[in-house]
Structures are given as structure tokens and as C-alpha cells.
N, C-alpha and C positions, 0 to 999 in steps of 0.2 A: 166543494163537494156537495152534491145533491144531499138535501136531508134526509132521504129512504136512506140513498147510501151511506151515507155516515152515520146513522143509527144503528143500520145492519153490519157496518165496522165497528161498531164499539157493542156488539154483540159479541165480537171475537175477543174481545178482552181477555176474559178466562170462559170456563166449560163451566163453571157452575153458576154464570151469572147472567145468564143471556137478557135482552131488553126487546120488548117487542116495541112496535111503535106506538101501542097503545098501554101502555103499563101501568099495572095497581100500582095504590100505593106502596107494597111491600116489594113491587118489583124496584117502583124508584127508590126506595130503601137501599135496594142491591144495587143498583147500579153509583150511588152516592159509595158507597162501601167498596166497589171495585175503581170507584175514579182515584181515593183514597190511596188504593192501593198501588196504582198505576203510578200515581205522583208518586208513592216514595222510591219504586224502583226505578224511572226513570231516574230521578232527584239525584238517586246512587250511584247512578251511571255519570250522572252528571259532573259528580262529586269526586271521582275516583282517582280523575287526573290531578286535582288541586290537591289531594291529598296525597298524590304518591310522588308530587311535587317538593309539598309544603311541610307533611311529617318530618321529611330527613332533613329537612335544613337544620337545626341544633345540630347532628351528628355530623355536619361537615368536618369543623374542628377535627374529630376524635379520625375520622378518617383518615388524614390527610397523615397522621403518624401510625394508626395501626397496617396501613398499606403503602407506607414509607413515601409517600407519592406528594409532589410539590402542589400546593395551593391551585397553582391555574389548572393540573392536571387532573386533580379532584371536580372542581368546577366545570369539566368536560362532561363528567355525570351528569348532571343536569342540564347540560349542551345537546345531550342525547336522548334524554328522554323530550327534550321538548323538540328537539327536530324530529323526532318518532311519531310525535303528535301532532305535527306538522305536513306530513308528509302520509302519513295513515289516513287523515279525513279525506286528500283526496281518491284515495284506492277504496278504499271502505264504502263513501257513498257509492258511487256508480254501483259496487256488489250489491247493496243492499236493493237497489231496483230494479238488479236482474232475478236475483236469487229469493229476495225476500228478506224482512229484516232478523228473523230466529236465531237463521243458519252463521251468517258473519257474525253475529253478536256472537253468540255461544263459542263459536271457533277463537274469535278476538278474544274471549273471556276464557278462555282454555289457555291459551298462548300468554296471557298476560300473567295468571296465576304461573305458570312453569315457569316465565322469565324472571317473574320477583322472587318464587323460591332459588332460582340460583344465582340474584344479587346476592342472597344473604349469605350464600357459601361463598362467594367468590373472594379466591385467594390473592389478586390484585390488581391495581385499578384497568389495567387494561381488560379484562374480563367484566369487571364491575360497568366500564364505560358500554361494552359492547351488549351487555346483555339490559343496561336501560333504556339502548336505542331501542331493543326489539318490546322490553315492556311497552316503551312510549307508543311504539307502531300498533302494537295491541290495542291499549287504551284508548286510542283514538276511534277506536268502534263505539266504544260509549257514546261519545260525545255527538258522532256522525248520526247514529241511529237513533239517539233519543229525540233527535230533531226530529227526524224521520216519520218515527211512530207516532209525534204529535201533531204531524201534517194529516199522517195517515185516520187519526181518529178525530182529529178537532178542527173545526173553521172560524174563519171570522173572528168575532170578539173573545168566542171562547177560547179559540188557538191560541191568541194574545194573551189571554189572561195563563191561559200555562205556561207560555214559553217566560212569562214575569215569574212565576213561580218558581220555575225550574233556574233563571235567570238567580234568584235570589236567594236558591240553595248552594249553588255555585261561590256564589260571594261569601255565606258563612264558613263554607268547606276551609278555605283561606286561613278563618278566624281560630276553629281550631285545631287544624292540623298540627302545627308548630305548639301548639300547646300539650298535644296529645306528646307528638316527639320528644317535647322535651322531658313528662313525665315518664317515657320509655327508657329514656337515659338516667334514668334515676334510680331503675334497678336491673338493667342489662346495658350491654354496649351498643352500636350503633346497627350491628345486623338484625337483634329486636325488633328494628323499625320494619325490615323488613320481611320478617316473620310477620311481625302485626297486619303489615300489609297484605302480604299470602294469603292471611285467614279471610280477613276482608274479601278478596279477590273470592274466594273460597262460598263463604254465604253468597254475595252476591251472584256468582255465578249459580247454584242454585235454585235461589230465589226468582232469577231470571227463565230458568228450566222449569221452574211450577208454575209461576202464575204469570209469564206477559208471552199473550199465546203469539201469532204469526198476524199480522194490520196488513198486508200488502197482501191480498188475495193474486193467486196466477193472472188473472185477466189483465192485471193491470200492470203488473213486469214487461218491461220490453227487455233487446235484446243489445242495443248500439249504446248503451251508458256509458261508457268512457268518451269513445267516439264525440258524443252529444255533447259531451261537459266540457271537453277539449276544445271543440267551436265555439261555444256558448262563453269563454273563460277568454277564447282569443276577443271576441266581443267586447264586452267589460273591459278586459284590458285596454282598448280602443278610446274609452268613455274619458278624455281630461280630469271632468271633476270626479269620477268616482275615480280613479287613477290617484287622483288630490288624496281624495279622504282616505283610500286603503290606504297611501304612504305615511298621511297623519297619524291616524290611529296605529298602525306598525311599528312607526318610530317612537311614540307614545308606550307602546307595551313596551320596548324595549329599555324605555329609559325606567319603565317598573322592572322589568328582570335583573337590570344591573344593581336596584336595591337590593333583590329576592339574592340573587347570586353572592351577592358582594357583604350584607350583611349579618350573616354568622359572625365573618372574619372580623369585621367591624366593630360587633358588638363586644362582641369573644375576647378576641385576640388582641385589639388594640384596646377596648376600652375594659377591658377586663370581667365583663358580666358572666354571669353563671347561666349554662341554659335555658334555665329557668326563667331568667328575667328575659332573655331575648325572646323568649317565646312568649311572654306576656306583652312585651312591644311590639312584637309582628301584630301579636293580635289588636292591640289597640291600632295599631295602623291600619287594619285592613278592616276595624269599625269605622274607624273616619270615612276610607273606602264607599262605603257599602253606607253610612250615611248620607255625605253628598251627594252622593248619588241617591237616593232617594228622596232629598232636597231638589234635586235637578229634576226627578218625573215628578212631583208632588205638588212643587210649589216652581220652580223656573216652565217647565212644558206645558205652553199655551199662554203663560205671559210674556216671554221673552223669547226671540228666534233661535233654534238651534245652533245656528251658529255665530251667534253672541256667547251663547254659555259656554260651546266649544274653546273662544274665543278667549274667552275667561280663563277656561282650565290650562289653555296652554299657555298662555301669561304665569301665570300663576306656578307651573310646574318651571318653569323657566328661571322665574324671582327664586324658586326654593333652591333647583339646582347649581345655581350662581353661589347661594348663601353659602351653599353645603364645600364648593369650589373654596370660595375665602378660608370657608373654619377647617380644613382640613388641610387646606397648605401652608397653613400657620398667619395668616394675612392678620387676625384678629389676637394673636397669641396662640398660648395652649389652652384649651378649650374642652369640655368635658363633655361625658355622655349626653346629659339631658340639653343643650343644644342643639348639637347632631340630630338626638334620635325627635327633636322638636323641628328641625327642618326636613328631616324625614315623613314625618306625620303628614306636612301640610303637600309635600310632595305627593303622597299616596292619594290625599285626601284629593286634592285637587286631580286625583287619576278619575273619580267619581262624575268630573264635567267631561273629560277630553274622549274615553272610552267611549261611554252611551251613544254619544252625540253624532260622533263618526259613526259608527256603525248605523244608526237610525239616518244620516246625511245619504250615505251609500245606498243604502237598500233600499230609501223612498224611491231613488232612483231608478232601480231595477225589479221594478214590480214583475216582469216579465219573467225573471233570471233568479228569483229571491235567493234558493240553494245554491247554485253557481256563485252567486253574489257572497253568500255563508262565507261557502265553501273558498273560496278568494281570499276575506277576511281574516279569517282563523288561520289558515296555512300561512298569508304574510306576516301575520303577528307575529305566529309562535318560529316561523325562520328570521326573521329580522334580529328577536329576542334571543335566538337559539347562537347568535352573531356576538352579539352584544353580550353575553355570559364569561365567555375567555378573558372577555381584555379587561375585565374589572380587577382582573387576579396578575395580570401582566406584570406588575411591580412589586408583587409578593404579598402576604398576607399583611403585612405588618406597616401600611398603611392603605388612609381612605380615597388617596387622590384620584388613581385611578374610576374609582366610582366613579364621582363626582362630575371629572372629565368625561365618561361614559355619558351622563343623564344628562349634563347639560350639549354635550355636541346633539342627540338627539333632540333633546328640546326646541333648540335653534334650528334641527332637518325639518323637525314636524310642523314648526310654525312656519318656514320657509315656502314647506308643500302645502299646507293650506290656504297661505295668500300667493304663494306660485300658480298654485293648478286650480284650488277647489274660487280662490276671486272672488269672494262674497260678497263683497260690495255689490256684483254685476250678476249675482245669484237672484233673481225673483224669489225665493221661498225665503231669500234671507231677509227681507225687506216684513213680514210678517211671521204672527207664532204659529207652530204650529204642535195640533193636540200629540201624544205618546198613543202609541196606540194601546186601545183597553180603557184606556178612561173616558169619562162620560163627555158626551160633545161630540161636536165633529172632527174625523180626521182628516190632516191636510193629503 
């Protein structure tokens, strides 16, 4: 974006904070204060899926007997809301470029609030399942649009440095969701979660309605967005290696959902923990996460090729899924929580190499296509994942094997499709490092 214009878009910000191109101090005072502002409600948007994800996981369990309904059938819940989200990012973008980004967001943020208020009445799981499909569809306006508005008001280095931000709220979202759930169930039952959630829905939508005015002025809305994205997607698809890396990274999220999905029951049911505790494990899990991963842009991005460390992680997720394989079919004996939830850890953690690294493999790619490219990414994840959710529960609550088999058959798809298609060896970018974008240096 031209610099006039992009100053004079982030004049639209809100009405009481305009930026001229020449600003006093006191103007950049305000305009520090509405960038502020901007961050946390994107951030919330950001946040809203992982939390409407990750809250209710403790209240599986309580589920699965107060709505009489078998283990795999409860776990469809979550099959729904994430194909919702799945499946929304691509309707949602295209709207947002005909329409503008106000109007889908608010309407999405309308729709998601009435659908979680009738999770929490719903009298059984088939109700429950049908109506997190449409939250999920909902929610996925967040996710599409915050992209959106950061394209729309930031470039360059700056853009980078927000979508890291925005990136990095996402990841804590994870941390304490499950934590929050769990203390929900400590003094109501499991539809609490999604009262809690309503309210949520509730301020942020709001929040959204005061201060994140309209970024996509008319002149710049076309009218063929679907149309465009549907060529542009056959394209991509066309691309081997980027073909490689979305099935990596797909297969990769998936062998994370089969954790997400599979261990309430896990924790719960077979190893006998209290909400409490499993929500204090998610969250250490999803610090390990959210570490390595910052080990990986920190200190691996720029001294070692992406796809070495990609390289790494799915080793690594492979070694953990196998362990998790032996202790859970008795290969080692009987074997207790802190094992299990020990090769869980290093499983999650090592999601910190495989995630990043794909996605930044892919999109270097398609400089040309980067949303499309997104857009590609996030739908294959979350339908791959949205896959892989049922069969963890296939065998019933009351054991881990199913997981296990779950995370390690992807493990071995994902490494298969990265030395299948993506061929690193024969990759020129893999033969040297290259910088993350946002950090200081050059990027490749």
C-alpha cells in the first residue's frame, strides 16, 4: 500500500482519532492509543475460536452422561465446530472484499452469539452438534477478517510485526481456555461454559460495533471474490510443493486435534484426573507449544533452513506418537499418567517446529496469492483435523489406543508428503537459512 494511503486508512480506525500525515506529538500519542486498541480487538477475534474450542474441553466427560450420548458422538461437537471453521474462512473472505469488513464481521458476530446461546439450552447432542457447526461458520469471520483489516491498515515490516502479535495471542488463547473451563465446572455444569461464552460473544461483538470502524473503503471492493479465489485456489492447488507443505502441515494439525479431542477422556476417564488437573496439563502443553515455537523464530530462523527444523519437528512428533502407541497398548506394562501426559508434552511441543515452518514454506511460495494461500492453509487444517476428531473415540472412552494410532498414522502421512512432494533435498531455499519475517536482516 502506498504510504498516503495507508496513513489515510488508519485514519479510519475510529472517529475520534484521525492521523494526519503530519502529526503533533499528541496526535501520535493517539494514534499509539488507537493501534492499542486495534491489537486487542483484533487479538479477540483472533482468540474466540481457540477459546470456544478449548473452554469446553474439561466438560466433555460431564457431557457425554448428562445428554446420554456415546463418547464418539459427543466428540462430533467439536468435529463441527471445527469444520464450521473450516468451511466459513472461505465464504467469509470473498464477502469481506465485496462488502467491506464491518458488515460480515458484525453479522458473523451476531450469528455466533445466538448459536452459543442455544448450545447451552440444547437438549441433545444432536442439537448440540448442529448448532456448533453454525457457531463454528460464525466464528470463522473472526479469524478471516482480522487478517483482512491487517492487510487493510499495515504493510511491510509493520504488517509482520502484527500478524506475530496477533499470531502470539492465538497461542496463549489455548493456554487458558481449558483452565478457565475447568474453573466453570467447579461451580456450574458444563452449559456454564457456554453461557461464558455468549457473554464473551456479547462484549466483543460490541466492542467491535464502537471502535473498529470499516478499513476497506468502496473504491477498493470488487465484485467477482469468489469467482477470483476459486481460480486462484485451482492454481495453488496445481503448485507440488506447496501441495507438499499444505498436506504437511494438515496432517500435522491433525495429529494435534486427535490430542485436543481424545484427551479429556484420557486424562479423565482412564487416568482418573480431576478437571482441574487436565486443564492445568493442556496448559502446560500448549506452553511447551507456544515456546518452541519461539525457540524456532528466535533462535533456529536464520541459522538453520526451514525446512531442517520442519524436519525436526516431524521426527520428533513421530518418536513421541510411536512412544504414546507402546504405553498405551500395554507394550511397556501399566503405566501412569505422568508418562503419557510426558509424551504428550513433547508431542505438542514439537507442534512448535512442524506448524510455523509449513505454513512460512508455503506462503514464501505464493507471494502473488498470499490470502488464497491463507485461505488454502486454515480450511485444510481445520477439515483434515475436523477428520481425525471421530476416530480417536472409535473404541470408546475407556481407552488411549485409538489416539495414539490416530497421531502416529498422520505423523507418518505428514512426513511422507513432505519428502514425497515438498523434496527438500532438490529445494534451493533448503540448501540455506532463511530470515522470519519482522526480524531484523534480510528476508529470504
Amino acid at each position: 500500500m502506498p504510504e498516503s494511503g495507508q496513513k489515510a486508512t488508519q485514519g479510519h480506525i475510529t472517529e475520534s482519532a484521525p492521523v494526519a500525515p503530519e502529526a503533533p506529538a499528541g496526535s501520535v500519542t493517539a494514534a499509539r492509543r488507537t493501534g492499542l486498541l486495534v491489537t486487542l480487538v483484533l487479538g479477540g477475534l483472533t482468540a474466540l475460536p481457540p477459546l470456544s474450542m478449548d473452554m469446553y474441553l474439561p466438560a466433555l466427560p460431564e457431557v457425554t452422561g448428562a445428554l446420554n450420548a456415546p463418547a464418539a458422538t459427543v466428540q462430533l461437537t467439536l468435529t463441527a465446530c471445527l469444520a464450521g471453521m473450516a468451511l466459513g474462512q472461505l465464504v467469509v473472505g470473498p464477502m469481506s472484499d465485496r462488502w467491506g469488513r464491518r458488515r460480515p464481521l458484525l453479522v458473523g458476530m451476531i450469528v455466533y452469539v445466538l448459536a452459543t446461546a442455544v448450545c447451552a439450552l440444547a437438549p441433545s447432542a444432536e442439537l448440540l452438534i448442529g448448532f456448533r457447526l453454525l457457531q463454528g461458520l460464525a466464528g470463522a469471520a473472526g479469524i478471516v477478517i482480522a487478517r483482512a483489516v491487517v492487510r487493510d491498515l499495515y504493510d511491510g515490516v509493520e504488517m509482520a510485526r502484527f500478524f506475530s502479535t496477533l499470531m502470539l495471542i492465538s497461542g496463549v488463547a489455548p493456554i487458558i481456555a481449558p483452565l478457565i473451563g475447568g474453573q466453570i465446572l467447579r461451580i456450574t455444569d458444563w452449559r456454564g461454559v457456554f453461557y461464558v461464552l455468549t457473554v464473551i460473544g456479547v462484549l466483543l461483538t460490541l466492542v467491535v460495533w464502537r471502535f473498529l470502524a470499516e478499513t476497506l473503503p468502496p473504491e477498493r471492493r470488487h465484485e467477482g471474490g469468489v469467482g477470483q479465489a476459486l481460480r486462484t485456489m485451482r492454481g495453488l492447488l496445481g503448485d507440488r510443493v506447496f501441495a507438499g507443505y499444505m498436506l504437511t502441515g494438515g496432517l500435522a494439525f491433525a495429529a494435534l486435534f486427535a490430542y485436543i479431542s481424545a484427551s479429556p477422556f484420557v486424562v479423565q476417564e482412564i487416568y482418573g484426573a480431576s478437571p482441574q488437573t487436565f486443564s492445568l496439563l493442556f496448559g502446560l502443553n500448549s506452553i511447551g507449544l507456544v515456546a518452541v515455537g519461539q525457540v524456532n523464530g528466535k533462535l533456529l530462523v536464520g541459522r538453520v533452513s526451514l525446512d531442517k527444523a520442519l524436519g525436526w519437528g516431524l521426527g520428533t512428533i513421530l518418536v513421541a506418537s510411536l512412544a504414546l502407541l507402546l504405553m498405551t497398548s500395554g507394550a511397556f506394562g501399566e503405566v501412569g499418567l505422568v508418562p503419557v501426559a510426558a509424551g504428550l508434552f513433547v508431542l505438542m511441543s514439537a507442534m512448535g517446529l512442524a506448524m510455523p515452518n509449513t505454513n512460512a514454506q508455503a506462503l514464501m511460495r505464493t507471494p502473488h496469492a498470499a490470502g488464497s494461500a491463507s485461505a488454502l492453509l486454515g480450511t485444510t487444517s481445520f477439515l483434515v483435523g475436523a477428520v481425525a476428531s471421530p476416530l480417536v473415540g472409535i473404541a470408546g472412552e475407556h481407552t488411549a489406543v485409538p489416539m495414539a494410532v490416530v497421531q502416529l498414522t498422520c505423523a507418518v502421512l505428514a512426513l511422507a508428503c513432505f519428502l514425497g512432494l515438498c523434496r527438500p533435498w532438490q529445494t534451493a531455499e533448503a540448501s540455506r537459512p532463511v530470515r522470519a519475517p519482522g526480524t531484523p536482516g534480510p528476508a529470504a
